[in-house]
LONUGU-978012 format. One record per atom (N, C-alpha, C, O, CB): x, y, z; residue in three letters. Coordinates in steps of 0.02 Angstrom, whole numbers, padded with zeros to 5 digits, always signed. Last residue first. Glycine has a CB too. Example, Ala and Ser with C-alpha at 12.3 -4.5 7.8 and 13.67 -1.06 7.14 Angstrom:
BEGIN
+00642-00112+00354ser +00684-00053+00357ser +00645+00002+00394ser +00670+00057+00402ser +00704-00030+00286ser +00660-00284+00390ala +00615-00225+00390ala +00660-00165+00390ala +00712-00166+00423ala +00565-00224+00452ala 
This chain:
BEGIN
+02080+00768-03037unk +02037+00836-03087unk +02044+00820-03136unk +02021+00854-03182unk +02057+00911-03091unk +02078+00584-03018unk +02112+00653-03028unk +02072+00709-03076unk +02044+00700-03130unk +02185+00640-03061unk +02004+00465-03005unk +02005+00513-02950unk +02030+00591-02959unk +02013+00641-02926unk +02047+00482-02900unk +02032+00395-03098unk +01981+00432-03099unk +01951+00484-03049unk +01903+00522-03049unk +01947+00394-03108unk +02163+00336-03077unk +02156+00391-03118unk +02090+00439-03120unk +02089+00498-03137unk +02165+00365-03179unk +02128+00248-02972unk +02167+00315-02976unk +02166+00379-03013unk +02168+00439-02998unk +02215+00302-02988unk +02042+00166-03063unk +02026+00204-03011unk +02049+00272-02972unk +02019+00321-02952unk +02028+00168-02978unk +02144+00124-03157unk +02107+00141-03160unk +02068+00211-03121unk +02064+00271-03135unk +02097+00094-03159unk +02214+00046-03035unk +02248+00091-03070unk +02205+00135-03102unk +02214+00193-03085unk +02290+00062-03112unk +02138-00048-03012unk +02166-00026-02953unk +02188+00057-02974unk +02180+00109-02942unk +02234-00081-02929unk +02121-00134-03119unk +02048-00090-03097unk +02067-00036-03039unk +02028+00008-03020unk +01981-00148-03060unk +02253-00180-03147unk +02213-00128-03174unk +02166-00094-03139unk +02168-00034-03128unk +02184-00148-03221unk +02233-00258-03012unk +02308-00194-03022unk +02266-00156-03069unk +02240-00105-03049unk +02405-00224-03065unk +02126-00348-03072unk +02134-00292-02986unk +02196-00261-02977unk +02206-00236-02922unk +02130-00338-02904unk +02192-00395-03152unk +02151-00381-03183unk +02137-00323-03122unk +02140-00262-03131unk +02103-00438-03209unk +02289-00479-03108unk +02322-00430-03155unk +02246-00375-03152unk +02257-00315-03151unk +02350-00472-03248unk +02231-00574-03034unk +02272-00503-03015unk +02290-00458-03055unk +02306-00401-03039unk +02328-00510-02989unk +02179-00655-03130unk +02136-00597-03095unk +02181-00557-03055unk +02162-00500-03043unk +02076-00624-03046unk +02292-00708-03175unk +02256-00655-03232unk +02197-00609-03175unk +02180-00550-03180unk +02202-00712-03314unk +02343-00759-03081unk +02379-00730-03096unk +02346-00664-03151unk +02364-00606-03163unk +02424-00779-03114unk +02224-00874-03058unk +02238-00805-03018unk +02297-00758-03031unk +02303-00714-02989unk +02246-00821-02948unk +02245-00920-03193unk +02176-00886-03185unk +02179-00817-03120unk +02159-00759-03120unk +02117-00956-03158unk +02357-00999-03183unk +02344-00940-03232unk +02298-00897-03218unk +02306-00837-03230unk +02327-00958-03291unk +02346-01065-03059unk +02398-01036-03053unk +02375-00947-03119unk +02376-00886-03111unk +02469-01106-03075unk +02245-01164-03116unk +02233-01104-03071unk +02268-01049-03051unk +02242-00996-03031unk +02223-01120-03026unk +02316-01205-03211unk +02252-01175-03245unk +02235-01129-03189unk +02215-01071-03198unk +02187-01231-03265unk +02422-01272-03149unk +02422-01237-03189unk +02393-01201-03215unk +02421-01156-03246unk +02432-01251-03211unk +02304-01403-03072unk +02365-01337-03053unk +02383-01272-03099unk +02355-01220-03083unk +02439-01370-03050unk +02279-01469-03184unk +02237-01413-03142unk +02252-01362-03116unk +02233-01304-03122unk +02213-01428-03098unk +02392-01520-03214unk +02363-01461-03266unk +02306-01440-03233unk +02280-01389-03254unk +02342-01484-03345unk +02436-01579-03119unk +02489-01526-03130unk +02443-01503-03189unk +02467-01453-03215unk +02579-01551-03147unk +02319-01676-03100unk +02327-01642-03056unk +02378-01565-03061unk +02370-01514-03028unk +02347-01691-03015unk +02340-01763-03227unk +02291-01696-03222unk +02284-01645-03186unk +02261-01590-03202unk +02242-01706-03214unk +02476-01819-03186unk +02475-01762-03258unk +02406-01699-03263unk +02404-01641-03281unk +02461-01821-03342unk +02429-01873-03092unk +02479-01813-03072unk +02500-01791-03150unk +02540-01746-03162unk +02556-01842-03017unk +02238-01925-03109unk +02321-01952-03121unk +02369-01881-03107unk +02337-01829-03114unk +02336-01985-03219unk +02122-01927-03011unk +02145-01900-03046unk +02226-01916-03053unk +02265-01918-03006unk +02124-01845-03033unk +02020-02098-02989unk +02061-02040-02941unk +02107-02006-03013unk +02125-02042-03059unk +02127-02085-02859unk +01892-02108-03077unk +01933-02126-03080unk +01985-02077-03038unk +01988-02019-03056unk +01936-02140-03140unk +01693-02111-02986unk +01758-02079-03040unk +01810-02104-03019unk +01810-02126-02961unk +01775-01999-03044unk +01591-02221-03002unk +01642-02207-02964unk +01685-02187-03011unk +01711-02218-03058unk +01665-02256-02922unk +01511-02297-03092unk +01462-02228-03031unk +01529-02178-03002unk +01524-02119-02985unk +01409-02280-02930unk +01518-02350-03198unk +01511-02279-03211unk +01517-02241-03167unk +01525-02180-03169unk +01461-02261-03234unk +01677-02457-03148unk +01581-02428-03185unk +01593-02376-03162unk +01639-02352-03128unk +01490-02460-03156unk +01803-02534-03101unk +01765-02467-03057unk +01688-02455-03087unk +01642-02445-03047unk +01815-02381-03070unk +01831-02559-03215unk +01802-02619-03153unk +01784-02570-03112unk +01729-02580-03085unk +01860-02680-03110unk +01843-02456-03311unk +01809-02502-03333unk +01772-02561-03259unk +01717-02589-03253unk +01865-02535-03389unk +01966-02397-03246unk +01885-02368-03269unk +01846-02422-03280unk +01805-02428-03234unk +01877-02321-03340unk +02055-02504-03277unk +02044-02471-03183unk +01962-02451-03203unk +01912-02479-03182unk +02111-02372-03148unk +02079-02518-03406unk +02020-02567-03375unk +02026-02539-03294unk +01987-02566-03254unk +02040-02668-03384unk +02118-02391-03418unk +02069-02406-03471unk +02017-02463-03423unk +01957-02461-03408unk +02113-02444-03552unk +02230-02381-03365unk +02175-02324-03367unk +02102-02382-03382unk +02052-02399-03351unk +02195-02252-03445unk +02290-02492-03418unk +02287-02477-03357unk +02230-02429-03339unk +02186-02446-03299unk +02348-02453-03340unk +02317-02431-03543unk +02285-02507-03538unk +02258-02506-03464unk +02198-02520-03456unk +02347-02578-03551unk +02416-02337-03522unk +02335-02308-03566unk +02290-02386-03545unk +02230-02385-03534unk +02346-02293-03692unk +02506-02400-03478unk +02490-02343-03433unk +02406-02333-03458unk +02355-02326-03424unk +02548-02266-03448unk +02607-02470-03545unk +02530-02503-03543unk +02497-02448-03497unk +02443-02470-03477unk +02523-02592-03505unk +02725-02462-03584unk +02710-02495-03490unk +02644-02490-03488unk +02615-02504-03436unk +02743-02444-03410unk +02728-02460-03712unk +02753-02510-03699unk +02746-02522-03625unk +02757-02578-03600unk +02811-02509-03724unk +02658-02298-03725unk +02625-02392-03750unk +02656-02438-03726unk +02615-02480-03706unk +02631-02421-03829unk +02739-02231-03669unk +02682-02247-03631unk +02633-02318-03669unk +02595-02363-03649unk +02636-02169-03626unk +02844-02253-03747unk +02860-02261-03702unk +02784-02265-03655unk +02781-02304-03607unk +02912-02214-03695unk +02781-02205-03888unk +02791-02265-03884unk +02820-02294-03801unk +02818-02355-03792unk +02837-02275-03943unk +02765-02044-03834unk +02704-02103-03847unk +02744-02166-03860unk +02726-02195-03809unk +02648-02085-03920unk +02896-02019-03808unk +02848-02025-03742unk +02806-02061-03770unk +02797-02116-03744unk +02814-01962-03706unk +02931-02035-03930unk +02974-02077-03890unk +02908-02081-03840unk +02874-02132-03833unk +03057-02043-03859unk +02854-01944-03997unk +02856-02006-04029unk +02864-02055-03976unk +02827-02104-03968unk +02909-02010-04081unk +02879-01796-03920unk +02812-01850-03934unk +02840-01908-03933unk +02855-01932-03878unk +02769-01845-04006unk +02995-01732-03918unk +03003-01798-03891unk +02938-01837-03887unk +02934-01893-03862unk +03034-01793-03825unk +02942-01598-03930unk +02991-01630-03957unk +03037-01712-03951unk +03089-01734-03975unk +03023-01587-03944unk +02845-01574-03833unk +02851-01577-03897unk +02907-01618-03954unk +02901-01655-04002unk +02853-01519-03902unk +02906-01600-03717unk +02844-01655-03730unk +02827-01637-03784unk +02785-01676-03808unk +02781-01659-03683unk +03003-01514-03712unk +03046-01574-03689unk +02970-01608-03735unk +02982-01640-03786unk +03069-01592-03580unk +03010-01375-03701unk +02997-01401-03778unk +03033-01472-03783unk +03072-01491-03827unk +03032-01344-03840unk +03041-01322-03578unk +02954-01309-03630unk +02966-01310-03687unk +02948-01268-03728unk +02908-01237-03628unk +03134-01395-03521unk +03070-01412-03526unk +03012-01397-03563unk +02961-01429-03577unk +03058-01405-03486unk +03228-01317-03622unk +03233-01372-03631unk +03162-01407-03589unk +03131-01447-03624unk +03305-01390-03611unk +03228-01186-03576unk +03216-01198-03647unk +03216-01258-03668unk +03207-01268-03728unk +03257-01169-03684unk +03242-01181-03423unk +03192-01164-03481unk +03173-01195-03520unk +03122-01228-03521unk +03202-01127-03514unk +03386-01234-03439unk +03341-01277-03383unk +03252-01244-03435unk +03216-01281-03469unk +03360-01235-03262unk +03446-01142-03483unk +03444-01210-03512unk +03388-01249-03490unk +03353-01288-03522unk +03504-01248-03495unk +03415-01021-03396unk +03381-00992-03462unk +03395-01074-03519unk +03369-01078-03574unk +03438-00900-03497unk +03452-01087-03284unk +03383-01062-03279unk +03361-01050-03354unk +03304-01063-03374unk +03378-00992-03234unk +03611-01096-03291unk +03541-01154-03283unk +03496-01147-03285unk +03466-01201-03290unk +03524-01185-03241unk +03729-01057-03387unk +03668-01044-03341unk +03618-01071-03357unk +03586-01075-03409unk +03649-00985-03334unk +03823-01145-03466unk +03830-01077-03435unk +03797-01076-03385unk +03824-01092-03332unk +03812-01023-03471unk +03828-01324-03500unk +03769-01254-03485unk +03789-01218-03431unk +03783-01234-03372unk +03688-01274-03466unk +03942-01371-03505unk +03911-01358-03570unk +03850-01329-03578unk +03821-01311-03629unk +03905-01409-03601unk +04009-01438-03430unk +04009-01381-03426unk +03997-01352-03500unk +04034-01321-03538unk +04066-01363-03393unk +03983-01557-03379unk +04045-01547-03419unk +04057-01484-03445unk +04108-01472-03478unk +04046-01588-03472unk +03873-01530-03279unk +03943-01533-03255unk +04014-01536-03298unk +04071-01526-03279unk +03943-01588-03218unk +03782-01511-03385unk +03806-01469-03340unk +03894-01454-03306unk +03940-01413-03305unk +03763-01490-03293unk +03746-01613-03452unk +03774-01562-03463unk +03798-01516-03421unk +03845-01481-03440unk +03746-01542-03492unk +03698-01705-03329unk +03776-01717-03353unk +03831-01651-03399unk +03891-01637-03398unk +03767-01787-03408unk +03597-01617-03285unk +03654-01638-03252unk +03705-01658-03279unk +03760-01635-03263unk +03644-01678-03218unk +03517-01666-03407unk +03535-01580-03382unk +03596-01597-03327unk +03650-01578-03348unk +03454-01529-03334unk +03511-01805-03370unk +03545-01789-03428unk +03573-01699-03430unk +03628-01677-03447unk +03489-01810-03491unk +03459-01792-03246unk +03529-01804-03244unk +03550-01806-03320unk +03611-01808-03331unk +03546-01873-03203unk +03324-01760-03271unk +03356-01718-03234unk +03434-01736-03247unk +03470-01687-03260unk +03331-01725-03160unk +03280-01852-03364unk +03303-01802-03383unk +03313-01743-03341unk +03311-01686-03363unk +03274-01791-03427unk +03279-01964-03271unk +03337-01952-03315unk +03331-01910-03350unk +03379-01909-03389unk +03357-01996-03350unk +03190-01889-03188unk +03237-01917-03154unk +03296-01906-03213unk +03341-01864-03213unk +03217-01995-03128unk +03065-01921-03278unk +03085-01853-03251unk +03158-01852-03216unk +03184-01797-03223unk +03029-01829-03197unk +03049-02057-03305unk +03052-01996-03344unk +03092-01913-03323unk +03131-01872-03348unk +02978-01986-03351unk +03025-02096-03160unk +03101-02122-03207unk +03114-02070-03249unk +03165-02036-03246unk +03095-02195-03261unk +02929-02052-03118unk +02976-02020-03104unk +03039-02040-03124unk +03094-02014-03112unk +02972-02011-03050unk +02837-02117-03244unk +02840-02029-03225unk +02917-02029-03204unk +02962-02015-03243unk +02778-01994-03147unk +02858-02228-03178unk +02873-02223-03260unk +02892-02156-03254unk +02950-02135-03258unk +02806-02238-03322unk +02789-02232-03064unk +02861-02239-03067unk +02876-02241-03146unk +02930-02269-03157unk +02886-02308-03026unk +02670-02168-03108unk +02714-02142-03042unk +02768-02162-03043unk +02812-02122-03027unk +02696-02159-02976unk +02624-02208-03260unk +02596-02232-03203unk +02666-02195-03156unk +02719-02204-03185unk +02580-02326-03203unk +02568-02081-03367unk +02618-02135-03332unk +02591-02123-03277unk +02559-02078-03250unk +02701-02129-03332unk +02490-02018-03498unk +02471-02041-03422unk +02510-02093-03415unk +02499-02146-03444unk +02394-02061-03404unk +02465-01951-03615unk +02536-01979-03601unk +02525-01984-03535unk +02559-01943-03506unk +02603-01935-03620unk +02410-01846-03682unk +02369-01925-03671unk +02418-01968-03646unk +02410-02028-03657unk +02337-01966-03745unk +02441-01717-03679unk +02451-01759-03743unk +02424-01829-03741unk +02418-01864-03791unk +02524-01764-03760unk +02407-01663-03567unk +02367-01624-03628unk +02364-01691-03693unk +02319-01709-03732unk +02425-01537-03661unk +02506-01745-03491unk +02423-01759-03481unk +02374-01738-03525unk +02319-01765-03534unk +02398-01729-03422unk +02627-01674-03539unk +02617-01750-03558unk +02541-01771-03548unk +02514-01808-03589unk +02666-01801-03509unk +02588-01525-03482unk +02578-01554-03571unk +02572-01636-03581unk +02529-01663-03616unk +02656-01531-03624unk +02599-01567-03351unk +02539-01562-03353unk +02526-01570-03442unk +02481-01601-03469unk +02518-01494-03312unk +02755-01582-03354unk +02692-01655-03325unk +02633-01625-03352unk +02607-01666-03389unk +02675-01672-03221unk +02775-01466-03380unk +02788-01530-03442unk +02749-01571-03415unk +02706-01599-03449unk +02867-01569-03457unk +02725-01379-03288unk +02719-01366-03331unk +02707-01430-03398unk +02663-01440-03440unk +02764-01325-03326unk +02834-01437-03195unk +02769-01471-03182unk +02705-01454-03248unk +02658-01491-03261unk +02742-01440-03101unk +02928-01382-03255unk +02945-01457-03237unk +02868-01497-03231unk +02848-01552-03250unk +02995-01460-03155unk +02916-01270-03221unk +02946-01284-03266unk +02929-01351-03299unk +02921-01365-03358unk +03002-01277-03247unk +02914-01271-03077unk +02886-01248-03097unk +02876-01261-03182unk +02817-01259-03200unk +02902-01203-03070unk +03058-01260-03053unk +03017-01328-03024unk +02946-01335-03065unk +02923-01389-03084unk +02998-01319-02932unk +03124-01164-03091unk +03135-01223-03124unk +03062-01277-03116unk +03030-01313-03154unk +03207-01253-03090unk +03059-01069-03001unk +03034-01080-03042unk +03060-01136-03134unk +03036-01143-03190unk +03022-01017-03036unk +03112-01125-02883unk +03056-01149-02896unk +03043-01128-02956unk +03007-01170-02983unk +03011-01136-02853unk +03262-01138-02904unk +03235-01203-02912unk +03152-01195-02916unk +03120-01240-02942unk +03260-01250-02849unk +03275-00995-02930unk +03286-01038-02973unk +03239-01104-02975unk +03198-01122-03018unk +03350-01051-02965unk +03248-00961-02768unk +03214-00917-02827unk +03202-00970-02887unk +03146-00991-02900unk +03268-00848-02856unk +03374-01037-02718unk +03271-01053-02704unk +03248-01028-02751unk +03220-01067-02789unk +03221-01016-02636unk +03485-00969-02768unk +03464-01035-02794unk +03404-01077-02752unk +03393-01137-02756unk +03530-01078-02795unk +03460-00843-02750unk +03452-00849-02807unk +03445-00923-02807unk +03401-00947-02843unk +03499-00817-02846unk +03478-00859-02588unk +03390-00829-02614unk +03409-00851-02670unk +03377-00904-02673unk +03356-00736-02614unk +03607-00900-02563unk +03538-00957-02569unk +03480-00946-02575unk +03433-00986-02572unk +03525-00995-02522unk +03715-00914-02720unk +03677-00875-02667unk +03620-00905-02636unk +03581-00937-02672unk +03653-00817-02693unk +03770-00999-02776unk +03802-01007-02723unk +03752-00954-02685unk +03751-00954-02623unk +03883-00994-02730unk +03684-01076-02897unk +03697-01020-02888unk +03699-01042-02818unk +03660-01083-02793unk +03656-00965-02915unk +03659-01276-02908unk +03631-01212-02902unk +03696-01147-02904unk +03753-01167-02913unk +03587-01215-02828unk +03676-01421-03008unk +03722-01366-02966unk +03674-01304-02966unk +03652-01283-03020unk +03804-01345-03005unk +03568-01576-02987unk +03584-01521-03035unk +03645-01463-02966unk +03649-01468-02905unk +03485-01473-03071unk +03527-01674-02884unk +03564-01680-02964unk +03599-01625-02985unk +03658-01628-02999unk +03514-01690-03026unk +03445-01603-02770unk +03538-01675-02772unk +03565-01694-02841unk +03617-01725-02850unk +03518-01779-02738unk +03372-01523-02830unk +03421-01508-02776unk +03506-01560-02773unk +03567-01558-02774unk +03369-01523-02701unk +03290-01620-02899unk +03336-01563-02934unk +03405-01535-02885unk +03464-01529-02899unk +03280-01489-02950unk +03234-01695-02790unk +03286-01701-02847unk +03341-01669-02876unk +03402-01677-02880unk +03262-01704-02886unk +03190-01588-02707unk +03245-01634-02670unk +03264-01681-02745unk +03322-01701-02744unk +03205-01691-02590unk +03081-01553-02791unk +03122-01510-02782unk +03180-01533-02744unk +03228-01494-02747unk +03093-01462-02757unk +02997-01678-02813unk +03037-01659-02871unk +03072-01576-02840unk +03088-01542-02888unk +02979-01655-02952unk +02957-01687-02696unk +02997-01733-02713unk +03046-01690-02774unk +03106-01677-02776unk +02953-01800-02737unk +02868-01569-02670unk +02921-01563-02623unk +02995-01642-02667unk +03057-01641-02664unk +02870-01586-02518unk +02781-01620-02767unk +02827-01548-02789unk +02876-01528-02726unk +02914-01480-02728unk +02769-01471-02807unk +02721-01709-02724unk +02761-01725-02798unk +02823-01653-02802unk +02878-01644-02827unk +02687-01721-02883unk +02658-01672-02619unk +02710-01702-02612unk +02749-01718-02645unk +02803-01740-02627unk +02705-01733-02594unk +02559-01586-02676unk +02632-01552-02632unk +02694-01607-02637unk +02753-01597-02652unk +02614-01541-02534unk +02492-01683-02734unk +02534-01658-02786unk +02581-01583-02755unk +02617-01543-02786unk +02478-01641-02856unk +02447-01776-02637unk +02492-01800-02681unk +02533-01741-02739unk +02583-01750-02773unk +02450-01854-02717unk +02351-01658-02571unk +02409-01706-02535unk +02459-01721-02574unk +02513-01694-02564unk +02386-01773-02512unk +02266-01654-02693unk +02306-01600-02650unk +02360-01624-02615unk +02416-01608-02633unk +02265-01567-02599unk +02243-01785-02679unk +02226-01769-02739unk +02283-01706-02723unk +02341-01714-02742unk +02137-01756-02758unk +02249-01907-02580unk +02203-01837-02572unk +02242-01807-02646unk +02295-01837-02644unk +02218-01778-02479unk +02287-02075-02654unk +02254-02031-02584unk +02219-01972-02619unk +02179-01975-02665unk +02321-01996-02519unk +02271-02175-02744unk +02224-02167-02707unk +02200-02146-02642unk +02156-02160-02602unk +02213-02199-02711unk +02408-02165-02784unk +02340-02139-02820unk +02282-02118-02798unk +02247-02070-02815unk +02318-02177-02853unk +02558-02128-02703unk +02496-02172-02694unk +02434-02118-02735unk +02419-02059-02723unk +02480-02190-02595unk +02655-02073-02763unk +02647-02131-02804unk +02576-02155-02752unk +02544-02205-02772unk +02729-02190-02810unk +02669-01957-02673unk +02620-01942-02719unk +02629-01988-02783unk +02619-01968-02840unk +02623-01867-02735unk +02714-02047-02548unk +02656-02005-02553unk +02611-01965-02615unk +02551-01949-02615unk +02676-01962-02517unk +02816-02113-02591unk +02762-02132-02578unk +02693-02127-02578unk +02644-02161-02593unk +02769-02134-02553unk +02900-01976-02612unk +02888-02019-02678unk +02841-02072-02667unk +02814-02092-02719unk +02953-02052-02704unk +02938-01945-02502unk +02880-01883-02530unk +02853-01945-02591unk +02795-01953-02608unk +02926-01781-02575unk +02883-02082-02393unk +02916-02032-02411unk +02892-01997-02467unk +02835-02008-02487unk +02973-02049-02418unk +02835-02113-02212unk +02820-02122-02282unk +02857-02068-02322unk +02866-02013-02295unk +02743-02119-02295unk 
């Protein structure tokens, strides 16, 4: 089964599907885009490109923009190869500080399109009556927009409690001295 099987099926493991979204979408980027010839700088890059990337999945879920798995990865696909085309005509220097500035302000700046693009494959219609024939008792399996903003929320939270055990770490030091 392949990574794009695995996290287009809805109705697996929740965890399962969204390694497998992020092993897919890193064998994208990998075959579209040109990395740095070094191969720590161009792992370094791709994850936190990758990273980047999942960031925007999780705003399209902030914004109500729930595609269905192959809408998603069309989405994401051609705007991997639109960064790709710039690229290769050589119209982005460096990829990390384009690659940036262009996801975290891809689902702002492209509302309109994404919302008329999620009206026209009916993604919200879909939601709507899956919930609906399922009833109340049985929750709806989480879509890979909620899954990349769960993600994200935990990513923040343990990033802020480390921060928070370097302080208290530091702190402590200090209180040790005459």
């Amino acid at each position: 089964m392949s990574t794009y099987d695995q996290w287009a099926n809805e109705r697996g493991v929740p965890a399962a599907r969204l390694i497998a979204f992020e092993e897919w979408l890193l064998a994208q980027m990998r075959s579209r885009l040109v990395w740095p010839t070094d191969p720590a700088a161009a792992q370094r890059q791709a994850g936190q490109c990758r990273a980047f990337v999942l960031d925007a999945v999780a705003e399209l879920g902030a914004h109500g923009y729930l595609f269905r798995p192959k809408e998603l990865a069309e989405l994401l696909t051609g705007k991997l190869d639109q960064i790709a085309r710039l690229q290769k005509a050589g119209n982005v220097l460096e990829l990390y500080p384009y690659f940036r500035a262009t996801w975290r302000t891809w689902v702002r700046c492209s509302s309109e399109e994404l919302r008329d693009r999620a009206l026209l494959c009916g993604s919200h219609v879909r939601q709507i009556t899956e919930r609906a024939m399922r009833g109340p008792c049985a929750p709806p399996p989480p879509s890979l927009c909620e899954l990349a903003a769960q993600l994200r929320r935990e990513r923040r939270s343990a990033k802020a409690e480390s921060g928070k055990l370097k302080a208290e770490t530091l702190q402590s030091s200090f209180d040790l001295l005459p």
